[in-house]
C-alpha positions, 0 to 999 in steps of 0.5 A: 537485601544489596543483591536487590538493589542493583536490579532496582538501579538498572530498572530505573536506568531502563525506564529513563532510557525509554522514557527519553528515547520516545520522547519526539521532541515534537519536530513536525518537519519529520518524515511521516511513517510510510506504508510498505506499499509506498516504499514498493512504489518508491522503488517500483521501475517506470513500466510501460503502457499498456500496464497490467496487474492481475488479481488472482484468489486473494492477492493483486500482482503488481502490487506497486506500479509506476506509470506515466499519465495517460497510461492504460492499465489493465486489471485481470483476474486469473483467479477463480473468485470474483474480485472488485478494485475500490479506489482510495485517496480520490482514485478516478478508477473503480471496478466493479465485480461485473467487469472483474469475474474470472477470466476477465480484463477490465482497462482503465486510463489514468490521466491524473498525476499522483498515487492511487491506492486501491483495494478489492472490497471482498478480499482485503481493506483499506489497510490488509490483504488484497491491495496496492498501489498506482504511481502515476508520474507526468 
């Protein structure tokens, strides 16, 4: 019956320590959680235009670009499937699957500062598989 007491304690001690430990404490001036994408872009090099990004069977090369406004960047497909590039967060490019067949290029200007998330609607979401990420700075 002693043995069982100190397993007891210790449980309790670590229920404390994790109820404490998530406790946010509510401090709205925290840095929201950034997505993987975000953080590439953050660290992706300013790259010069004409800018490219390829979509190959199931993943885009380039997944985060860094470019200035104005810039032409140029998506192509050197996969053997048809892809689609879907603009997030009030993107100003769409491609659609008749401008992204294989062997295909398609070139858009981004003239609008800020960062554009993309996806292709056939082989990935808004948030998995085939994805990335436009920073476009002044």
């Amino acid at each position: 019956m002693l043995a069982a007491r100190p397993v007891a304690v210790v449980c309790v001690a670590v229920a404390l320590i994790c109820g404490l430990a998530s406790c946010g404490g509510g401090d709205e001036s925290a840095e929201p959680v950034r997505s993987s994408l975000e953080r590439k872009v953050d660290r992706a090099p300013l790259t010069a235009s004409p800018a490219t990004v390829v979509a190959d069977d199931d993943y885009f090369e380039a997944k985060a670009l860094k470019v200035r406004r104005g810039s032409a960047v140029t998506f192509t497909n050197d996969g053997r499937r048809i892809h689609d590039v879907i603009p997030l967060d009030g993107g100003t490019f769409r491609i659609d699957t008749d401008e992204l067949r294989p062997g295909m290029s398609t070139t858009v200007q981004l003239d609008q500062v800020g960062t554009f998330r993309y996806f292709c609607s056939i082989h990935g979401t808004a948030t998995r598989g085939m994805r990335g990420i436009i920073e476009v700075v002044q």
